[in-house]
Structure formats: structure tokens, C-alpha cells
N, CA, C and O atoms as a GROMACS GRO file, in nm:
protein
  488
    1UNK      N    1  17.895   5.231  10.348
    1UNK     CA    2  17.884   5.148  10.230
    1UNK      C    3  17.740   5.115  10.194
    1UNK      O    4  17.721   5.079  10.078
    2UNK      N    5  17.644   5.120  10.270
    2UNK     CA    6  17.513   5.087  10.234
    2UNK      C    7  17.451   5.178  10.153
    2UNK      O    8  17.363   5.146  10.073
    3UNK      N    9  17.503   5.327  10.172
    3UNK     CA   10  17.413   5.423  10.117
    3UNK      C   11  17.499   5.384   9.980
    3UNK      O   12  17.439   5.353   9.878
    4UNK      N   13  17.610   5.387   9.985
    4UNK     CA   14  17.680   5.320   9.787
    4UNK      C   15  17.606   5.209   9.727
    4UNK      O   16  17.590   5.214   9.605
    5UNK      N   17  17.550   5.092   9.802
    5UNK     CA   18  17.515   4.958   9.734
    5UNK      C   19  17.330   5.049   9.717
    5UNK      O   20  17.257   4.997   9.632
    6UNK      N   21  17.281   5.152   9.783
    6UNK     CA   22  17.156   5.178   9.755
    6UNK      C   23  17.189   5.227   9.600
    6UNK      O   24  17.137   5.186   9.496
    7UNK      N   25  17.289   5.325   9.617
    7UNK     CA   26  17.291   5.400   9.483
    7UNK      C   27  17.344   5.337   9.366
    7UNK      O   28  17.318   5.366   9.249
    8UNK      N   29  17.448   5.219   9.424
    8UNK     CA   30  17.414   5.094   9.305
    8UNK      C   31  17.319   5.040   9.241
    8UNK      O   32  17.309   5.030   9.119
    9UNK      N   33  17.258   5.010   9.311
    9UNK     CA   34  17.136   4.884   9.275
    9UNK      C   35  17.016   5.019   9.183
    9UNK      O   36  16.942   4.984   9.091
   10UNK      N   37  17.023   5.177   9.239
   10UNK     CA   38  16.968   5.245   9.149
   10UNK      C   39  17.022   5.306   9.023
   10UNK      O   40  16.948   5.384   8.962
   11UNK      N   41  17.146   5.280   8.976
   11UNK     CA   42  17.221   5.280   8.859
   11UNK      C   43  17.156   5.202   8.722
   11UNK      O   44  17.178   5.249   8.610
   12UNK      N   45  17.076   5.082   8.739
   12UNK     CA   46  17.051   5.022   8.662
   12UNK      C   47  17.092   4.900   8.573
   12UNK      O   48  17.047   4.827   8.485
   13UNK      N   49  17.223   4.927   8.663
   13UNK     CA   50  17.347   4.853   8.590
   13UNK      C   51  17.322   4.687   8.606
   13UNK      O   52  17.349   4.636   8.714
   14UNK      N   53  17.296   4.644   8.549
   14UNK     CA   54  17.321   4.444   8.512
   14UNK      C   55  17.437   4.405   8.568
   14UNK      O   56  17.445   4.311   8.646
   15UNK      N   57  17.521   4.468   8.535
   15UNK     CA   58  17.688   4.413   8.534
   15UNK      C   59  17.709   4.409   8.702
   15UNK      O   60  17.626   4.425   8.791
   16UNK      N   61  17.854   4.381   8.707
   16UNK     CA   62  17.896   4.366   8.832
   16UNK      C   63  17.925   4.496   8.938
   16UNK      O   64  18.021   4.566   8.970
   17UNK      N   65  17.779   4.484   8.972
   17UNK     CA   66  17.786   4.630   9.040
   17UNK      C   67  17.874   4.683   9.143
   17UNK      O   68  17.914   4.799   9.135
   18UNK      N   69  17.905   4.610   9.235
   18UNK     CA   70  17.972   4.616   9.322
   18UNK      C   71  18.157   4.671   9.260
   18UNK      O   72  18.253   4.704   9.330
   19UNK      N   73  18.151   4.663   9.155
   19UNK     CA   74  18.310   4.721   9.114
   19UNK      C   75  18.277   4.869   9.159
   19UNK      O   76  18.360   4.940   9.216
   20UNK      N   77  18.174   4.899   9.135
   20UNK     CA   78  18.158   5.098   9.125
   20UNK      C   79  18.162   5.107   9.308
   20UNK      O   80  18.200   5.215   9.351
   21UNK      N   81  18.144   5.056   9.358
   21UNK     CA   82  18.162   5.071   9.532
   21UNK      C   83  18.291   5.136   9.578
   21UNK      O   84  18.296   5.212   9.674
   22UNK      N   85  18.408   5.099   9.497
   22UNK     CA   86  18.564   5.198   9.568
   22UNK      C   87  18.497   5.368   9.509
   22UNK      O   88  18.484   5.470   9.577
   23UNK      N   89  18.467   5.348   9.373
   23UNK     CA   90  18.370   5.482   9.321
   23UNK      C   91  18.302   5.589   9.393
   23UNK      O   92  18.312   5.711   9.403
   24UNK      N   93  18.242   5.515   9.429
   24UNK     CA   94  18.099   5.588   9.518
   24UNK      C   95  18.182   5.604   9.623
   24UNK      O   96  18.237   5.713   9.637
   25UNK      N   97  18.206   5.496   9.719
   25UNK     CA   98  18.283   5.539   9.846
   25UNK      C   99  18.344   5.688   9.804
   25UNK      O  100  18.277   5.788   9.830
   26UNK      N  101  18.467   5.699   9.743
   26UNK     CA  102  18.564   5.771   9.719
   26UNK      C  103  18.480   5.924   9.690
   26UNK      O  104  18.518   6.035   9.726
   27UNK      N  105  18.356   5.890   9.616
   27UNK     CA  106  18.278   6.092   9.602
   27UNK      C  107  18.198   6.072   9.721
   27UNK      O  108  18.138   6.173   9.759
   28UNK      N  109  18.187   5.994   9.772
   28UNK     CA  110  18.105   6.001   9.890
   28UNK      C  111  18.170   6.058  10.015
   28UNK      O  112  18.105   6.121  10.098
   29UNK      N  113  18.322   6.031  10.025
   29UNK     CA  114  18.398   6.137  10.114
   29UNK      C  115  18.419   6.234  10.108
   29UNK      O  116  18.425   6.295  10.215
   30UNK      N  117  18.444   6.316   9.970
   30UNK     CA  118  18.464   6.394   9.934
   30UNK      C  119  18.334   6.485   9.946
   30UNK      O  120  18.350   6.593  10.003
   31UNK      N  121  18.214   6.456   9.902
   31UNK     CA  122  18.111   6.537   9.923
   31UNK      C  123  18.088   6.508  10.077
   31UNK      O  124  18.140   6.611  10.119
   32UNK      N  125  18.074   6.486  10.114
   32UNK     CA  126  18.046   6.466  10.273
   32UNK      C  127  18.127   6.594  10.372
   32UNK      O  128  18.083   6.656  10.469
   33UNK      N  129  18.282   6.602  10.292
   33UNK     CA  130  18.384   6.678  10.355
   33UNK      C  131  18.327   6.840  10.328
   33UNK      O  132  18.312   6.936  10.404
   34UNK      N  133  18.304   6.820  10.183
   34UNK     CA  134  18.233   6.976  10.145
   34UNK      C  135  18.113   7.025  10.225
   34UNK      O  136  18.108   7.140  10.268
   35UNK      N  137  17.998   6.918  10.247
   35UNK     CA  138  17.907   6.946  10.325
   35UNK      C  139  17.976   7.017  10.474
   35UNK      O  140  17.943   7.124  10.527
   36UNK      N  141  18.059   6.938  10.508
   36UNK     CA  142  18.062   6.984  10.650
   36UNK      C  143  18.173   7.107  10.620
   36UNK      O  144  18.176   7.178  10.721
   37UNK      N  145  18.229   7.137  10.558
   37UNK     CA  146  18.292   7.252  10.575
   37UNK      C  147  18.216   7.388  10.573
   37UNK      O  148  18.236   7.491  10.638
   38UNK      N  149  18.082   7.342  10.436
   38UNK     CA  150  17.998   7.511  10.449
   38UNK      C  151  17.880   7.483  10.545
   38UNK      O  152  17.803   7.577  10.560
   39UNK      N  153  17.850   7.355  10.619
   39UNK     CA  154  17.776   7.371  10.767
   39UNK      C  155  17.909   7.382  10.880
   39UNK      O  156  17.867   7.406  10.993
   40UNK      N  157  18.036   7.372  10.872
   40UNK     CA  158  18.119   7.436  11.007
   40UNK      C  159  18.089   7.536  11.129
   40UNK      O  160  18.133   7.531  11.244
   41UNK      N  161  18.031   7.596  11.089
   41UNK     CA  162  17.989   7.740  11.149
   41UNK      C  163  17.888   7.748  11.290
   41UNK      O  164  17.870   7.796  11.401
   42UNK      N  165  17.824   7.631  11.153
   42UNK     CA  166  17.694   7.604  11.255
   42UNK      C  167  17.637   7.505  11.328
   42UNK      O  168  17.544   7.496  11.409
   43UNK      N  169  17.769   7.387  11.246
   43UNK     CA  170  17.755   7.275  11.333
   43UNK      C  171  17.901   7.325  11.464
   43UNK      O  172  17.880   7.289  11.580
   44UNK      N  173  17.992   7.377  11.445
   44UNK     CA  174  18.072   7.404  11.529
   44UNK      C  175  18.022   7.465  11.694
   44UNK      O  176  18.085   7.437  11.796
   45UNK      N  177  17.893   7.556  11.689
   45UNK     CA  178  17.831   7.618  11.752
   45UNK      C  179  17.700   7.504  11.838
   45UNK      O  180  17.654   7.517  11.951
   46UNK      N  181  17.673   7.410  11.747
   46UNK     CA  182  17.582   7.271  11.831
   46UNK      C  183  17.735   7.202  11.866
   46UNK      O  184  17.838   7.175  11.803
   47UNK      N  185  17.687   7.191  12.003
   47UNK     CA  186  17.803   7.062  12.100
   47UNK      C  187  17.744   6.927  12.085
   47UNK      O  188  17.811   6.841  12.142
   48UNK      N  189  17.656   6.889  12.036
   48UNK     CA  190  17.652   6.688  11.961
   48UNK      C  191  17.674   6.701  11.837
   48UNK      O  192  17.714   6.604  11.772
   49UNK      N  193  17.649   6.847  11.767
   49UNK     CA  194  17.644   6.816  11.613
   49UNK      C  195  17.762   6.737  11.583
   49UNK      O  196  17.839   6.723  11.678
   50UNK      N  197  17.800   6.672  11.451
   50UNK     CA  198  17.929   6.549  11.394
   50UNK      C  199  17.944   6.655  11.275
   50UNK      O  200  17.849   6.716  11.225
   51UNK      N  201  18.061   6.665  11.241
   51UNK     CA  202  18.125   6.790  11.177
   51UNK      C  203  18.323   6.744  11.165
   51UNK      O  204  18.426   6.770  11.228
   52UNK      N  205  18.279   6.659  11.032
   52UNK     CA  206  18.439   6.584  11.016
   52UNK      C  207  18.550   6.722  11.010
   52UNK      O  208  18.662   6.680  11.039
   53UNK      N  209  18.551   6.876  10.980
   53UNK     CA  210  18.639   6.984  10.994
   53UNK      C  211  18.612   6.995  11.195
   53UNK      O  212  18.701   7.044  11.265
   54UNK      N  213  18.532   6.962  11.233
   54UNK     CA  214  18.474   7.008  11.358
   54UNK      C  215  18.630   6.907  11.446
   54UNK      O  216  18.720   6.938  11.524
   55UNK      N  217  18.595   6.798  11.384
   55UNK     CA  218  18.670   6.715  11.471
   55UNK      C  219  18.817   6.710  11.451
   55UNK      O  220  18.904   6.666  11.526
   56UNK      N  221  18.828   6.779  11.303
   56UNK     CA  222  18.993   6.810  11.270
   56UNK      C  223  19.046   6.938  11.407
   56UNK      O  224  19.142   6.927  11.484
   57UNK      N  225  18.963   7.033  11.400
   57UNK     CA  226  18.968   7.169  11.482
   57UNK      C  227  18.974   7.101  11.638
   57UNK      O  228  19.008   7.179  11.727
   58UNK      N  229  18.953   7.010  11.662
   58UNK     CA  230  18.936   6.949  11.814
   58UNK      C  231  19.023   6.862  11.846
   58UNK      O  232  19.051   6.834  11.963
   59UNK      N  233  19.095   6.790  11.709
   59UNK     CA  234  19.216   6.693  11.729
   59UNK      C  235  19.329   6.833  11.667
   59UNK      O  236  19.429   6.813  11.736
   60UNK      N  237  19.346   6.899  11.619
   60UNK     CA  238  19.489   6.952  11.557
   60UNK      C  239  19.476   7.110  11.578
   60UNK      O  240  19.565   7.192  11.558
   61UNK      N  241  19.342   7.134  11.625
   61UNK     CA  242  19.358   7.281  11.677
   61UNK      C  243  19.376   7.425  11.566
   61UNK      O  244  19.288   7.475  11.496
   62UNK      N  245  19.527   7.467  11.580
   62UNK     CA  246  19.493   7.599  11.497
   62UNK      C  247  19.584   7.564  11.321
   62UNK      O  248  19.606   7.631  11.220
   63UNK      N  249  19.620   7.389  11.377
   63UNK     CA  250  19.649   7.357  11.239
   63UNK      C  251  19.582   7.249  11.114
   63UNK      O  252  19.621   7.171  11.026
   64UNK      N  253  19.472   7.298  11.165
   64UNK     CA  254  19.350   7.196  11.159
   64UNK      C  255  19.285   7.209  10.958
   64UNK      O  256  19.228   7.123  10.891
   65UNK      N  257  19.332   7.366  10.913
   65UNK     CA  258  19.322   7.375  10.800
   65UNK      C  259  19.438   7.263  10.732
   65UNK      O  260  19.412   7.156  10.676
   66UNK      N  261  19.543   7.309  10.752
   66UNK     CA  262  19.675   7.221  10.690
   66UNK      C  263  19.641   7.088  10.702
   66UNK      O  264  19.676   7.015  10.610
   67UNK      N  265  19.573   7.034  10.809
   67UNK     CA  266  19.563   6.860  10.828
   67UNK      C  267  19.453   6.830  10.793
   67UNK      O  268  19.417   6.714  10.814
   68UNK      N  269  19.370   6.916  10.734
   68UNK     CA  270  19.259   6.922  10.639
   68UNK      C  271  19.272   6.881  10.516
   68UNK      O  272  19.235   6.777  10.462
   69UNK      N  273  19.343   6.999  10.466
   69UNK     CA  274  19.411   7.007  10.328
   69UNK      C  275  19.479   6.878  10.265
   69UNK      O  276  19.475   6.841  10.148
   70UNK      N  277  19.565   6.801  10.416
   70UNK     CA  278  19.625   6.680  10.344
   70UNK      C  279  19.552   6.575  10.346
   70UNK      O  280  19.559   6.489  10.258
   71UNK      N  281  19.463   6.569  10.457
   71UNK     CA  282  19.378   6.420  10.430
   71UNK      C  283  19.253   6.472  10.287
   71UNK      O  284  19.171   6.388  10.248
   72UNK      N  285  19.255   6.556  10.251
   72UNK     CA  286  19.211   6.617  10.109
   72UNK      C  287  19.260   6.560  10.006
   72UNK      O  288  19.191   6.495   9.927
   73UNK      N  289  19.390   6.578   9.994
   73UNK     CA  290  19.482   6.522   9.877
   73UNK      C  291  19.463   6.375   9.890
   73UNK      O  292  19.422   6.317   9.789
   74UNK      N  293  19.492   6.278  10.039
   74UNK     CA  294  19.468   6.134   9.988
   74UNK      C  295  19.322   6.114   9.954
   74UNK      O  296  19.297   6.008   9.896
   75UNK      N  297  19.243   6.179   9.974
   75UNK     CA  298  19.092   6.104   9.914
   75UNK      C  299  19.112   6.153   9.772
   75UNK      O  300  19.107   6.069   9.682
   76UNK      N  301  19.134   6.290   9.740
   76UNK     CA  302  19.108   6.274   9.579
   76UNK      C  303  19.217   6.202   9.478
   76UNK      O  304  19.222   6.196   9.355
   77UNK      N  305  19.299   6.152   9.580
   77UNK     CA  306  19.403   6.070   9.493
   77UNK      C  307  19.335   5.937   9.537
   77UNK      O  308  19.384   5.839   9.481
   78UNK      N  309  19.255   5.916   9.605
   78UNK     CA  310  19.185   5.740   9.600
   78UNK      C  311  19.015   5.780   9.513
   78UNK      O  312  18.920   5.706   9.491
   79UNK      N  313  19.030   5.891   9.490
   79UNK     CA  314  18.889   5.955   9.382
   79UNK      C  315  18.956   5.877   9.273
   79UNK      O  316  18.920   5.764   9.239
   80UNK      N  317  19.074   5.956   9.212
   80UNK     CA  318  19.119   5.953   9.065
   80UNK      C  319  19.114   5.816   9.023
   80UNK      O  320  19.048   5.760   8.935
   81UNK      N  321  19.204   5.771   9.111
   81UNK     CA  322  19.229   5.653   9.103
   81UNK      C  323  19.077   5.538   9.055
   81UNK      O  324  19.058   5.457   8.964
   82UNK      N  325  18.996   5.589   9.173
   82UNK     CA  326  18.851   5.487   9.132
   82UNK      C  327  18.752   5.502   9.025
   82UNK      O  328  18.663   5.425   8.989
   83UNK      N  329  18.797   5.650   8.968
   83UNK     CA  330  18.747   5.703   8.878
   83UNK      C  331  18.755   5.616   8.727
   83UNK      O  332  18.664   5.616   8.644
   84UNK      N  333  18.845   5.566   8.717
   84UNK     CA  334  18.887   5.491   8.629
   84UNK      C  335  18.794   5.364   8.556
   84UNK      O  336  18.816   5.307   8.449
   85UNK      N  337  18.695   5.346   8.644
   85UNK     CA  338  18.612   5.193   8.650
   85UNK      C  339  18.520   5.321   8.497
   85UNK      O  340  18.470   5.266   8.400
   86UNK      N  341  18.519   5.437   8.507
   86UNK     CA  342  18.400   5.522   8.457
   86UNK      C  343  18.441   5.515   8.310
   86UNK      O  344  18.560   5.530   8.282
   87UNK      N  345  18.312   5.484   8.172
   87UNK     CA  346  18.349   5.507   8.052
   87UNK      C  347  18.362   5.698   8.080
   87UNK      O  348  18.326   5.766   8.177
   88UNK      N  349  18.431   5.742   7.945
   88UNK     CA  350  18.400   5.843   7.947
   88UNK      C  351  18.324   5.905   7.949
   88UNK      O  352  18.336   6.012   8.008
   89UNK      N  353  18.181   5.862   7.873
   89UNK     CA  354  18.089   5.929   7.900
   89UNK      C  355  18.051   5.967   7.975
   89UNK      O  356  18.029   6.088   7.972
   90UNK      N  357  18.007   5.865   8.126
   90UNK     CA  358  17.987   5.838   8.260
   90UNK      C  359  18.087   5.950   8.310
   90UNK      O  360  18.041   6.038   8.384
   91UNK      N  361  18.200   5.952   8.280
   91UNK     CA  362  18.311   6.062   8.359
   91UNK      C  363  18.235   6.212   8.298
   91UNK      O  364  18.198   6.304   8.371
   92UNK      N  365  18.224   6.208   8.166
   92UNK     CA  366  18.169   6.360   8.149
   92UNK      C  367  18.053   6.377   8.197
   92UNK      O  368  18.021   6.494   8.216
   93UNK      N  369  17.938   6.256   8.236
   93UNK     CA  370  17.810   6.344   8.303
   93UNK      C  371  17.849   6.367   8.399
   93UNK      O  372  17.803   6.466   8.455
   94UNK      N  373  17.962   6.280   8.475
   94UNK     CA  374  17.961   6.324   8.658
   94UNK      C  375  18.028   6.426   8.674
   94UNK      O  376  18.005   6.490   8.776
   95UNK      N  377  18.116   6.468   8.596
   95UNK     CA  378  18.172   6.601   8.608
   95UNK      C  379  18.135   6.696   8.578
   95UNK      O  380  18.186   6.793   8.633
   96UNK      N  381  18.000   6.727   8.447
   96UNK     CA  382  17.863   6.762   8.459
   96UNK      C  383  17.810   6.850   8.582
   96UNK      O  384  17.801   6.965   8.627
   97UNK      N  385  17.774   6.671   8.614
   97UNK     CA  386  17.676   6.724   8.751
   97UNK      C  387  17.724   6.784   8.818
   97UNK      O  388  17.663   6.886   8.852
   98UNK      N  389  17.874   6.754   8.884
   98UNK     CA  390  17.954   6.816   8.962
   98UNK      C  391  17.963   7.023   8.941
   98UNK      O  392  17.942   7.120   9.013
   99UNK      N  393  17.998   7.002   8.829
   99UNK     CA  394  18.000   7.184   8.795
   99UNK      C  395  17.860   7.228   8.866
   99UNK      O  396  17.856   7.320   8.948
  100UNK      N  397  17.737   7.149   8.824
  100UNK     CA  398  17.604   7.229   8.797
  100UNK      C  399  17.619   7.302   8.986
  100UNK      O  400  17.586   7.414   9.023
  101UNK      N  401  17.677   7.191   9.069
  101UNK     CA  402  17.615   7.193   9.204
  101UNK      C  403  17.801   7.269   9.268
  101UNK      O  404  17.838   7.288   9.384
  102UNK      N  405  17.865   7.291   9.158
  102UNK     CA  406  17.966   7.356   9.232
  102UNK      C  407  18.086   7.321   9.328
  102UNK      O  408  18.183   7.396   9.340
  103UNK      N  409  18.074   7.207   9.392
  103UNK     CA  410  18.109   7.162   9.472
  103UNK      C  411  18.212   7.004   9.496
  103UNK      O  412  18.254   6.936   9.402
  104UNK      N  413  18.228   6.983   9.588
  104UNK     CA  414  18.332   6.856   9.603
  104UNK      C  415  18.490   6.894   9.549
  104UNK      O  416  18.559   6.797   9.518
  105UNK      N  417  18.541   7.008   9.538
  105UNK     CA  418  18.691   7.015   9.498
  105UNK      C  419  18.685   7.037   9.352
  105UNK      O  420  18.588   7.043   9.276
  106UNK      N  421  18.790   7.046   9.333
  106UNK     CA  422  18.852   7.083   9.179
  106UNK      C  423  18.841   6.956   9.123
  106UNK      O  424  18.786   6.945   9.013
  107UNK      N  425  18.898   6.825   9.201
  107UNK     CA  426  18.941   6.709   9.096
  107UNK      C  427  18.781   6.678   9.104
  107UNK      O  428  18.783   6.563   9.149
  108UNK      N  429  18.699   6.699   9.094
  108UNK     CA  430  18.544   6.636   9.091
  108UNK      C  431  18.479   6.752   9.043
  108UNK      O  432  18.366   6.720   9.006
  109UNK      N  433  18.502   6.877   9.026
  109UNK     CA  434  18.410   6.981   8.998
  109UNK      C  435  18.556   7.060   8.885
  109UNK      O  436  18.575   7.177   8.917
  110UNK      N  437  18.633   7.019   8.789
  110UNK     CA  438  18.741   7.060   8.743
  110UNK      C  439  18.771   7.196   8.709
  110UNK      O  440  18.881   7.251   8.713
  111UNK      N  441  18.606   7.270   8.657
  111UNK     CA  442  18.594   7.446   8.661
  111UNK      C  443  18.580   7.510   8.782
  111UNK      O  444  18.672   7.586   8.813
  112UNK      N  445  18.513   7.502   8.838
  112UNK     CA  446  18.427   7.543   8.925
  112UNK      C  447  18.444   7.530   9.124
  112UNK      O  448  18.416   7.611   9.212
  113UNK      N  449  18.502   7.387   9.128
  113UNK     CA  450  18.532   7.325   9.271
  113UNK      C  451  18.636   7.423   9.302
  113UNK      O  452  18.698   7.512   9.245
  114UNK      N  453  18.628   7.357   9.436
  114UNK     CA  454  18.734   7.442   9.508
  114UNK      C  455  18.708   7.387   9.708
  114UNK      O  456  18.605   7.337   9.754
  115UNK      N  457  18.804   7.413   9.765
  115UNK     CA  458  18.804   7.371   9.904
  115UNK      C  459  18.794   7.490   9.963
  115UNK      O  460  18.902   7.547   9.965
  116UNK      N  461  18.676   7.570  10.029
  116UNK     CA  462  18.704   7.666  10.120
  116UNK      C  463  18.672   7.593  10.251
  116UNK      O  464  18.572   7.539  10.298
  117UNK      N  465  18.862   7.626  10.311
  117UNK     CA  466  18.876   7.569  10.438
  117UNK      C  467  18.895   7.685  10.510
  117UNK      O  468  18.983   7.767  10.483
  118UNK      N  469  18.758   7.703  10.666
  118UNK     CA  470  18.751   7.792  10.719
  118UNK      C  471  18.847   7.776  10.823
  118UNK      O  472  18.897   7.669  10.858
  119UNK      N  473  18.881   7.946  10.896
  119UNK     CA  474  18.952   7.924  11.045
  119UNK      C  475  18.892   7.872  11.126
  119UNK      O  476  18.782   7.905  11.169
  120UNK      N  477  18.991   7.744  11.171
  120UNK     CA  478  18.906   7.658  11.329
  120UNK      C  479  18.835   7.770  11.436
  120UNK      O  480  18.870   7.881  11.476
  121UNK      N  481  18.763   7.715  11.453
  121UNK     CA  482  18.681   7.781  11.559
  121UNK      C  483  18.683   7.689  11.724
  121UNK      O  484  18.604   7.604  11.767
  122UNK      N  485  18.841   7.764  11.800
  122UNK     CA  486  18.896   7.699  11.906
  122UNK      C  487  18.832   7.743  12.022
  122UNK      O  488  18.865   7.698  12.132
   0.00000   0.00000   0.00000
């Protein structure tokens, strides 16, 4: 939550900033999840590296995509949901930005996203 109230307080926003915090949280999992899926490989291969697919593959094994996939669906259904605080405008730059960089899923990148969930590496 701290790195959200940083990126609050750099929003600019007057108003009651702290509403955009379920916001931020909510793309903040989601990009976090993407990060570690296209470093998997190589954080899987470092034994301290932290690698949230790393630790799915170490708690659920060779069904670690599938229990991926679903704790997937509840964050972008607590995305949508927080998404809501956003005028539209605000929704079309972030989905914007989202295309430019490709990433975070479909419901955050709506052309372009996508989840490539690799085979656990047991």
C-alpha cells in the first residue's frame, strides 16, 4: 500500500485521494503477476528469488497453471470492480497506457493483454 499512497500523492489530485487506493492496489496485482510470469524462468532457476507463479508451482505443483488462472479471475474481477472510481477519460488513458506496454491481461490491456501462463518448472 505505500508504493499506491506514493503514486497517489503523485496524481495531483486535491480530492480524496485515498478512494483511488482499492484502484491502484487492484493494477498493482495484476502487473506484479505479469512481471513475474515473463521473469519465471529465471527467477525459478535463483533459489531466494520471490516469484508469486514460483510459489504457485511449489504450493500446487503440475496444477499450478489452473490455480493461476483462477486467482487471475478474482483480481481482475476486484480490478473491474475498482475501476469504477475512474472518469472515463482516466479509464481511456489507462487503457492507453496499458496497450502501449502490452501487458497486465486482457481486462487492463483489452486489445492486446493476455496471460501467458508457463509450464511449472517442478
Amino acid at each position: 500500500e505505500v508504493l499506491s499512497l506514493v503514486v497517489i500523492g503523485l496524481t495531483g489530485d486535491r480530492g480524496d485521494r485515498l478512494r483511488l487506493l482499492p484502484f491502484f492496489n487492484a493494477c498493482f496485482q495484476l502487473v506484479e503477476i505479469e512481471d513475474d510470469l515473463r521473469d519465471y524462468a529465471t527467477d525459478a532457476a535463483r533459489p531466494g528469488a520471490f516469484n508469486v507463479y514460483k510459489a504457485f508451482a511449489r504450493r500446487h505443483g503440475a496444477a499450478a497453471p489452473d490455480a493461476l488462472r483462477a486467482w487471475i479471475r478474482t483480481r481482475e474481477a476486484a480490478y473491474v470492480d475498482a475501476r469504477g472510481i475512474l472518469t472515463d477519460e482516466q479509464l481511456e488513458y489507462h487503457f492507453r497506457r496499458n496497450e502501449q506496454q502490452e501487458g497486465s491481461g486482457p481486462v487492463m490491456a483489452p486489445r492486446s493483454g493476455r496471460w501467458d501462463v508457463p509450464e511449472p518448472i517442478l
